[in-house]
C-alpha positions, 0 to 999 in steps of 0.5 A: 468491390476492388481488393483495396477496399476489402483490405481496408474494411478488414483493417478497420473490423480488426482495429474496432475489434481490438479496441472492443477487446481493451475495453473489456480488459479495462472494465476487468481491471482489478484493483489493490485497495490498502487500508490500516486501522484497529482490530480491538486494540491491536493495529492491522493493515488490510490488502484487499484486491477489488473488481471495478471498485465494487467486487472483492476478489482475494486479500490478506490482512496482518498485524503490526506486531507480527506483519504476517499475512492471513488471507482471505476469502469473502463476498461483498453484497451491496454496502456489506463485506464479509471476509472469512481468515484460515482460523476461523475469524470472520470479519463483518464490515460496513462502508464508512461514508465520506460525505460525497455519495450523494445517495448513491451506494457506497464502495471503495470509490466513494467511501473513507474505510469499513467499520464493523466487527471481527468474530472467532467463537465466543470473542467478538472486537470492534474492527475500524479501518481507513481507506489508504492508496489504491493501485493497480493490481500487479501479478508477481511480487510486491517490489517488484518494480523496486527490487529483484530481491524477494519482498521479505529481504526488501522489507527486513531492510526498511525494518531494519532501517525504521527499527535502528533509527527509533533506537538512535542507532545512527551506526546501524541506520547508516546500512540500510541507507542508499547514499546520497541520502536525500533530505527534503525540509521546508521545500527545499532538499540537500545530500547526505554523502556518506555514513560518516555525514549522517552520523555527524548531523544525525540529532538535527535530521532524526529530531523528535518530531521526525521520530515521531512521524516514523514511528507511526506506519507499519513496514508491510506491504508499502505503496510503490511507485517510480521504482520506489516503495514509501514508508507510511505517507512520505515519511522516508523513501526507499529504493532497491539499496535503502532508505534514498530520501527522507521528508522531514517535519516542517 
């Protein structure tokens, strides 16, 4: 067999092999699975990191009053996960179905959120959950595709933003704002220049249907994508300098 041949053979066991390889990287892959809902009557967010939809791996859960997180630890045995806190919490939850498994077992792939209950000593209080956004998992930082400032800085911001818009502080909204501010409405967008134009429009943009939506999400551990992270479902944008565009209620 000439040398040509041989090179090329060994050309093409290295590429089957390196493919072989990404594959196996691809089925590894592991995914962060966020969920928001209540723990008695308190309001909690989950972060949950999953192994091909299927094997829980590490996550955190906190809550809106504190946005801290407690790790976790835990297994999943079929349609069960069972997740234990630092001080002694459990946390026993079941799949909640969407209607479309037909028979087949439930997952993170094929469910709407977990149901169940959370367990310290003598207490026990009902826990419900809904399935958010699932991405994959990024070693590092939260933001760090937003920002190379640390992520408690980068959410102080958005807080800071939510928090003076619900006060109708239109002074201190404007310096957690990215200027040119972006304002999407009924399909169609405009610029806010400058703080001065924000404070001047701020009762026909901040309306009370607008307040009401950003009220609702909890400022922690938001989705991100194209460099931005999103408070709640859209409700405001935020990129490395503030709050960049803000969808409003039609």
């Amino acid at each position: 067999m000439t040398a040509l041949k041989l090179a090329s053979r060994g050309l093409l066991a290295a590429s089957l092999l390196a493919g072989l390889a990404g594959a196996a990287r691809a089925s590894d892959d592991i995914d962060r699975v966020n969920l928001e809902g209540t723990l008695g009557q308190e309001r909690i967010g989950m972060s949950l990191l999953v192994k091909n939809g299927k094997t829980f791996s590490g996550g955190h859960y906190f809550y809106g009053r504190y946005l801290k997180d407690i790790p976790l630890r835990g297994k999943l045995q079929g349609e069960t996960l069972q997740l234990s806190e630092p001080g002694g919490g459990v946390f026993k939850l079941r799949f909640k179905s969407n209607g479309s498994a037909d028979g087949q077992p439930l997952s993170f792939d094929n469910s709407v959120g977990l149901d169940g209950d959370w367990t310290l000593k003598a207490k026990t209080l009902p826990v419900t959950l809904s399935m958010g956004d699932m991405s994959p998992a990024a070693e590092g930082r939260w933001y760090q595709d937003v920002t190379e400032e640390s992520d408690a800085a980068f959410e102080a911001r958005v807080q800071g933003f939510q928090r003076a818009a619900l006060a109708g502080d239109a002074q201190q909204a404007s310096r957690y704002v990215h200027f040119p501010l972006r304002i999407n409405h009924k399909g169609g967008s405009r610029q806010i220049a400058n703080a001065r134009q924000l404070q001047s429009e701020w009762s026909g943009i901040f309306t009370a249907a607008y307040l009401e939506q950003l009220k609702q999400p909890m400022p922690h551990n938001l989705f991100v994508r194209n460099g931005q992270a999103m408070l709640g479902s859209g409700v405001a944008w935020f990129d490395a300098k503030g709050a960049a565009a803000l969808n409003l209620p039609d």
